[in-house]
C-alpha positions in Angstrom: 177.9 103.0 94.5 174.6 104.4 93.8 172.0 106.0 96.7 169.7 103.3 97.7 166.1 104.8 96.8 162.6 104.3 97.6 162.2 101.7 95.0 165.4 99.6 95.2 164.6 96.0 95.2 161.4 96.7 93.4 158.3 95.4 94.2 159.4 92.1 95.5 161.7 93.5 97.9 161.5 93.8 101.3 161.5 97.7 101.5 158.4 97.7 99.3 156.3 94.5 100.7 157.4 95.3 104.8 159.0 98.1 105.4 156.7 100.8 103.6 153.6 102.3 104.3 150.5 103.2 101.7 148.0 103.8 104.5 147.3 107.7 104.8 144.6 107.1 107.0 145.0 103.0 108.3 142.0 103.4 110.7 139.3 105.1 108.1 137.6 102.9 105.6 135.1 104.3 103.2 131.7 103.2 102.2 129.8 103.8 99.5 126.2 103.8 100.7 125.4 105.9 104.6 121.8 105.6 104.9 120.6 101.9 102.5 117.0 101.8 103.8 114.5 105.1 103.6 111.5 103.3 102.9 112.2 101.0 106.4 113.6 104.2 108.4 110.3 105.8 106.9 107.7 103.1 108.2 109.6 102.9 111.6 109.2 106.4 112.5 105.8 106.5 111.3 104.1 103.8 112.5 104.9 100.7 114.4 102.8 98.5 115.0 104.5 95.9 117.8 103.5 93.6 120.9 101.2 91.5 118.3 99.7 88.3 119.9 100.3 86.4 117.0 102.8 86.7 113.8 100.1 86.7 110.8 97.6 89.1 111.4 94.5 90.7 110.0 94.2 94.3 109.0 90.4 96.1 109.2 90.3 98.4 106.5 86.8 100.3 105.2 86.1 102.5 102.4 83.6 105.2 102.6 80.5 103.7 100.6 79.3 107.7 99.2 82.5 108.3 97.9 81.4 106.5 94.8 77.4 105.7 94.4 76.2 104.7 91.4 75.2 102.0 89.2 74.7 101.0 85.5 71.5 100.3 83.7 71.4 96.7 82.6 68.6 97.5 80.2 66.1 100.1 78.3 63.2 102.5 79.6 62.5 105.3 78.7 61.3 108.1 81.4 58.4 110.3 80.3 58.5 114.1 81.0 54.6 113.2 82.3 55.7 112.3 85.9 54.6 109.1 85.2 56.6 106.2 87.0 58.7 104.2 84.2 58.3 100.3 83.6 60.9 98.2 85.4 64.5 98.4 84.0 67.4 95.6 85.7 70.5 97.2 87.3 74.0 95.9 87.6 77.6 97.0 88.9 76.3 98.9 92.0 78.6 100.5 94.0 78.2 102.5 97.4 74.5 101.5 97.8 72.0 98.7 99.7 71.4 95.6 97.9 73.7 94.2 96.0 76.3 94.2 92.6 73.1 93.7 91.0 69.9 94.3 92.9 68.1 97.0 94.4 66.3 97.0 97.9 63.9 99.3 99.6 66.7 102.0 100.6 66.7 102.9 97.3 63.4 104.8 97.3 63.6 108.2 97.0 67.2 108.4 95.6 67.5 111.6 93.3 69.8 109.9 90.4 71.3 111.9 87.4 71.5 109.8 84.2 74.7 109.5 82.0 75.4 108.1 78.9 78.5 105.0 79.2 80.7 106.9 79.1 80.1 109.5 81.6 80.2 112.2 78.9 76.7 113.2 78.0 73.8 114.2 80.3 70.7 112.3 79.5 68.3 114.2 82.5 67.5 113.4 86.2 65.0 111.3 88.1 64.0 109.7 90.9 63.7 106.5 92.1 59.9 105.9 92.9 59.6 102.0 93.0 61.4 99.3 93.8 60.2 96.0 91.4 61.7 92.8 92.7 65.6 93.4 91.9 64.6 96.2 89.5 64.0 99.8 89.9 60.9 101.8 88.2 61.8 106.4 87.6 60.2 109.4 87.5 61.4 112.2 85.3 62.7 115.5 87.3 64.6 117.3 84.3 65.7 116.3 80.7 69.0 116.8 79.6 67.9 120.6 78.7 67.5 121.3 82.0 63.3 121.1 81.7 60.6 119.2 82.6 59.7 119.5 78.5 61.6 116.1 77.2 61.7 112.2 78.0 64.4 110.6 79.2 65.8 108.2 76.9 67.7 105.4 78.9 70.5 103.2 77.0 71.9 99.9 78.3 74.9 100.9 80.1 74.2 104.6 80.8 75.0 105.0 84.1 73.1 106.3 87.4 74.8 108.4 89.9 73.4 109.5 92.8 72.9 113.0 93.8 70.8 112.7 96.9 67.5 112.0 97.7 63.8 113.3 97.9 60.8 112.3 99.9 57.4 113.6 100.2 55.8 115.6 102.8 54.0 113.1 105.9 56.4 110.1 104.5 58.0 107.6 107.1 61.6 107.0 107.5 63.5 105.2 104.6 64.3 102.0 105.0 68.3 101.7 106.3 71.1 99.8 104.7 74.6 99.3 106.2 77.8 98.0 104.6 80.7 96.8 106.9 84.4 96.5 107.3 86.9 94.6 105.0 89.7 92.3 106.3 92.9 92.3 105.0 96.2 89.8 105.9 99.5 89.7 105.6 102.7 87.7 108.0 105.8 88.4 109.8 108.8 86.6 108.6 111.8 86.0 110.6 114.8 87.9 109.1 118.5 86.1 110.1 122.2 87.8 109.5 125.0 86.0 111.2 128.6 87.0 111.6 131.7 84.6 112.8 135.4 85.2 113.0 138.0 83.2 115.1 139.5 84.5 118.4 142.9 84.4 116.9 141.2 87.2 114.7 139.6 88.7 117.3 143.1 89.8 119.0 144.5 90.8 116.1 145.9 94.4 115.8 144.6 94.8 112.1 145.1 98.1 110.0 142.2 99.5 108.1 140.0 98.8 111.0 141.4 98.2 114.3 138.8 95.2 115.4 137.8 93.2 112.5 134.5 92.2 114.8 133.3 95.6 115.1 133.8 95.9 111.2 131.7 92.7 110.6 129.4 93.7 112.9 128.7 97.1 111.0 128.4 95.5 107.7 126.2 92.8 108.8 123.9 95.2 110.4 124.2 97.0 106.9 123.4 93.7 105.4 120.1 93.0 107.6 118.3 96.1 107.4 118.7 96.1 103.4 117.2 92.6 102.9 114.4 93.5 105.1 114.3 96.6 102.8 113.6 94.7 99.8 111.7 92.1 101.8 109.0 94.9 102.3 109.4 96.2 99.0 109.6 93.4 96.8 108.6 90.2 98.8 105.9 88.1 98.0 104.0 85.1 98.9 101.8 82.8 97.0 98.1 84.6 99.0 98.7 88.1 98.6 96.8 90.0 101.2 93.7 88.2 100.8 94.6 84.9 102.0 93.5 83.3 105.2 95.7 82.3 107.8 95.7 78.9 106.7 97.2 79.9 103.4 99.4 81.8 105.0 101.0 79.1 106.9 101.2 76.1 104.7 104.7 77.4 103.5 107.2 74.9 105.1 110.9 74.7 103.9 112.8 71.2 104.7 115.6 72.1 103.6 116.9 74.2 105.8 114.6 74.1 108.8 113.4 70.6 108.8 109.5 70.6 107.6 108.9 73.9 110.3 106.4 76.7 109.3 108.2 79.4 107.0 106.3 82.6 106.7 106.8 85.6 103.8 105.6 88.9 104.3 104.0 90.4 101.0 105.4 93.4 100.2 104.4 96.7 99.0 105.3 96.6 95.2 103.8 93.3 94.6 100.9 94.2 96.5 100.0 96.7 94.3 100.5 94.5 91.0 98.3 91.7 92.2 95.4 93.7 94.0 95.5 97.0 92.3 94.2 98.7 88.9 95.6 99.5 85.9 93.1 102.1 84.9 89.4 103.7 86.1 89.2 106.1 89.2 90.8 104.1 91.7 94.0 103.2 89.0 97.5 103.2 90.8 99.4 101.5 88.6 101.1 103.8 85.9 103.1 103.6 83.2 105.0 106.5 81.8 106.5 105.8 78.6 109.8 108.4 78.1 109.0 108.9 74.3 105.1 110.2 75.0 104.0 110.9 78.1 102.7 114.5 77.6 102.2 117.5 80.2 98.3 115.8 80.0 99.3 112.6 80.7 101.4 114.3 83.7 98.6 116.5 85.2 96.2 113.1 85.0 98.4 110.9 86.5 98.8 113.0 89.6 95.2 113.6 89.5 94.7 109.8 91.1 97.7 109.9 92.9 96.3 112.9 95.1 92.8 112.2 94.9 93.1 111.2 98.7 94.6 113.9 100.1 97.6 113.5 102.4 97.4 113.8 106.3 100.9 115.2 106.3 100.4 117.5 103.3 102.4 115.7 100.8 103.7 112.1 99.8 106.6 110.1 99.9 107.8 108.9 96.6 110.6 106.1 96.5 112.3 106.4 93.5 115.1 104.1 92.0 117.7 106.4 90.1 116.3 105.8 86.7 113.4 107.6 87.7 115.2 110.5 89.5 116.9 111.0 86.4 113.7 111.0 84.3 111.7 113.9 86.8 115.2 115.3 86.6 115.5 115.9 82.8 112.0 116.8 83.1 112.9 119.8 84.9 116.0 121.0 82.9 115.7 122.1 79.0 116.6 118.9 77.0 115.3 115.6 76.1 111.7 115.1 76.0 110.8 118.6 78.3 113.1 120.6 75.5 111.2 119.4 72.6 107.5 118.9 73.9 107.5 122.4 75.7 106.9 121.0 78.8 108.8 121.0 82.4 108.2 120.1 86.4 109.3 122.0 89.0 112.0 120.2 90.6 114.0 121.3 94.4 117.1 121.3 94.8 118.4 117.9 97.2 117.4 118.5 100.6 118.0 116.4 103.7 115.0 114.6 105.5 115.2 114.9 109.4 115.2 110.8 109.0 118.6 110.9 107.5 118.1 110.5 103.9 118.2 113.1 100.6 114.9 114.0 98.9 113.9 116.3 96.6 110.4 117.9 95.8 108.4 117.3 92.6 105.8 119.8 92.4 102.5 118.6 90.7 99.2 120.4 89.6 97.6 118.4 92.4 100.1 118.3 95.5 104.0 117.7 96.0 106.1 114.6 96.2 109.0 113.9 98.6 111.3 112.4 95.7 113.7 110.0 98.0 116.3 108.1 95.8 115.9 104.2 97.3 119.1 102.3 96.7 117.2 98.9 96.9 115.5 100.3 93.8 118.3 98.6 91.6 119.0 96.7 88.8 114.8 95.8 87.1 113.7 98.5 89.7 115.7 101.7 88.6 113.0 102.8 87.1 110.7 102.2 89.4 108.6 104.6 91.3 106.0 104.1 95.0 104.2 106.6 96.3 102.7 105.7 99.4 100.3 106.5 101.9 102.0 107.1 105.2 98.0 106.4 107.1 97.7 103.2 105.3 101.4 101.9 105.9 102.7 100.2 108.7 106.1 98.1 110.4 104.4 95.3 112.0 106.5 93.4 115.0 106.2 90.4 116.4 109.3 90.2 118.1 111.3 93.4 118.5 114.7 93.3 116.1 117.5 92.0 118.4 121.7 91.8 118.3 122.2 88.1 119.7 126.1 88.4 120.8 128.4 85.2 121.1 125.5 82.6 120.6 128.1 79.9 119.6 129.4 79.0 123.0 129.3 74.7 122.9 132.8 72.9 123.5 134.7 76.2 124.6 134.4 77.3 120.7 137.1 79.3 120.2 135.3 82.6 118.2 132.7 84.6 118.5 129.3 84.5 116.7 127.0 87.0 116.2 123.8 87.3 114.5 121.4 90.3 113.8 117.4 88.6 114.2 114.2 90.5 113.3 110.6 88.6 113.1 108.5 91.6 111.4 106.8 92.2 108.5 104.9 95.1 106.6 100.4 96.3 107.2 99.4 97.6 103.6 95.7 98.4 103.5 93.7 100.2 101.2 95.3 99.5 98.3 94.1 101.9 96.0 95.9 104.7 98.3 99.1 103.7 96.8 100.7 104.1 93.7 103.4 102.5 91.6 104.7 103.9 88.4 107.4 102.4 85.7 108.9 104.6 83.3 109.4 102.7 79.9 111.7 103.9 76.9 
């Protein structure tokens, strides 16, 4: 008679099905992801905002009116090299100055304004502002374009007017003051539910793989909540943006599920961005990077804007989905596009952030970027890329995140429930701070 072996009976039999054992390590189960959320772990540890009296709330926000002052010239004049004051010329599109988008007031004497041609290109001389007509403004010539009191100055529709500083005479009274004030933005809280339920029979089970299938459940779920908050910040949206009132805000109700009650969104970061941001002029920070042209140029120009505020901490956090890690990653080796346009970045090697998750850093002409590959950034968002401003980013809580054990208790139920309950939402202000760029084929 032949020698029984380890396959006798085949895979039907009771030696295979019972009796033998494929576990090498029964108690060890692998996962594929070990830290799913660094833009949530990064807002948590740099600024929660909790304890707030009420679950939608207003954000102040302010933006320095002489970063930018200037204004365009709805109209002719032309500004004798004579010192003689100029007839009345409209203005529009004021920025960072008293009055309004298109009138003047009294500050405005004695404003020392270089003049540009529409396009912020060519110098067309410099005056000063000596009367204020109604809405309008009246000029007198300090310097033609030549740098000389020997030429007029010849003002187009559109040139623009950008203030330098301002001049008064000798024995002149104070100016007259103008003040701007603070903006309000809003945003919500939403509450964030993850439940978990097995049996008790389950429960006492001796199981293999993981010895208490509740504590698996319980890991996975907690997985499970932190990532949809994850995208939640990222990606969620309501119908307001962040310049609805409170009103709008609320007027979200959901009967199917909760009976007619109040259901709140947070608006997230990424859509944020799309709906109140720029696609191009100073304060741009949306970007597109096309993969068959973006040049070294388009590279140094691009990270001109995104550094234009600098950094508290020194340099910015970039969440990138793995598309884009590849694309700064063949940027830095010798093929593709950086092989045949003669152009590479300067790319570390991965690193690990004291937070818990990998990074690597993108050097730019203009500052470096923490490169932190986001798995939420999947699927329409590989290619996705946020660079944020950690001062202008916050985790907002209304009610701290909570582990509500065995909540299912009616009519001696016989299992356990669990559920994982947050009620917290995301502060994005100043908009502009932020950037989002897709990389296109």
């Amino acid at each position: 008679m032949a020698a029984k072996t380890l396959t006798t009976g085949g895979s039907s039999g009771v030696l295979y099905t019972d009796r033998r054992d494929f576990y090498i390590r029964p108690n060890v189960v692998k996962e594929l992801w070990t830290d799913v959320t660094p833009f949530t772990t990064t807002i948590s540890n740099r600024n929660v905002v909790s304890g707030l009296p009420d679950p939608t709330y207003k954000m102040f926000e302010h933006r320095n009116p002489w970063q930018k002052q200037e204004f365009q010239f709805a109209g002719t004049v032309t500004v004798t090299d004579d010192k003689a004051v100029s007839s009345a010329v409209d203005i529009d599109n004021v920025v960072g100055l008293g009055g309004t988008a298109t009138a003047a007031d009294s500050s405005w004497l004695g404003l020392q304004v270089d003049i540009w041609d529409s396009a912020k290109t060519t110098k067309r001389g410099s005056a000063i502002v000596a009367v204020i007509d109604g809405n309008n403004i009246k000029l007198k010539n300090l310097s033609s374009a030549a740098g000389d009191d020997s030429g007029d100055i010849a003002v187009q529709n559109d040139d623009y007017g950008i203030i330098v500083g301002n001049a008064h005479g000798e024995g002149t009274e104070s100016p007259e003051a103008w003040a701007d004030e603070i903006e309000v933005v809003y945003n919500t809280c939403q509450i964030f539910k993850t439940p978990l339920q097995i049996t008790g029979t389950l429960l006492e089970s001796s199981l293999r793989g993981e010895s208490s299938e509740l504590a698996r459940l319980r890991d996975i779920k907690s997985q499970e909540h932190k990532i949809q908050k994850e995208r939640a910040f990222l990606f969620g949206q309501n119908p307001y943006g962040l310049s609805g009132s409170f009103a709008n805000l609320e007027d979200m109700t959901d009967g199917a599920t909760t009976s007619g009650n109040v259901l709140r969104a947070t608006m997230g970061i990424i859509p944020s961005i799309e709906k109140h941001g720029a696609t191009s002029g100073d304060d741009q920070n949306q970007f597109t990077i096309s993969e068959a042209s973006y040049s070294y140029g388009n590279f140094v120009d691009d990270m001109e804007k995104v550094f234009q505020y600098v950094p508290e901490a020194g340099m910015k956090r970039a969440f990138a989905g793995m598309g884009a890690m590849s694309y700064w990653s063949k940027m830095a080796g010798s093929s593709g596009l950086a092989g045949n346009s003669g152009w590479t970045v300067n790319l570390d090697n991965m690193q690990r952030d004291t937070l818990g998750f990998n990074y690597r850093v993108l050097e730019t002409p203009h500052g470096a970027l923490q490169l932190i590959p986001t798995p939420a950034l999947r699927g329409p968002y590989n290619n996705h890329m946020l660079v944020v401003s950690d001062e202008n980013l916050s985790l907002m809580q209304y009610r701290a995140p909570k582990f509500q054990a065995n909540i299912k208790t009616d009519n001696a139920y016989d299992g356990v429930k669990d559920q994982y309950m947050s009620d917290e939402g995301i502060g994005v202000t100043l908009i502009e701070s932020h950037k989002l760029f897709k990389i296109t084929a």
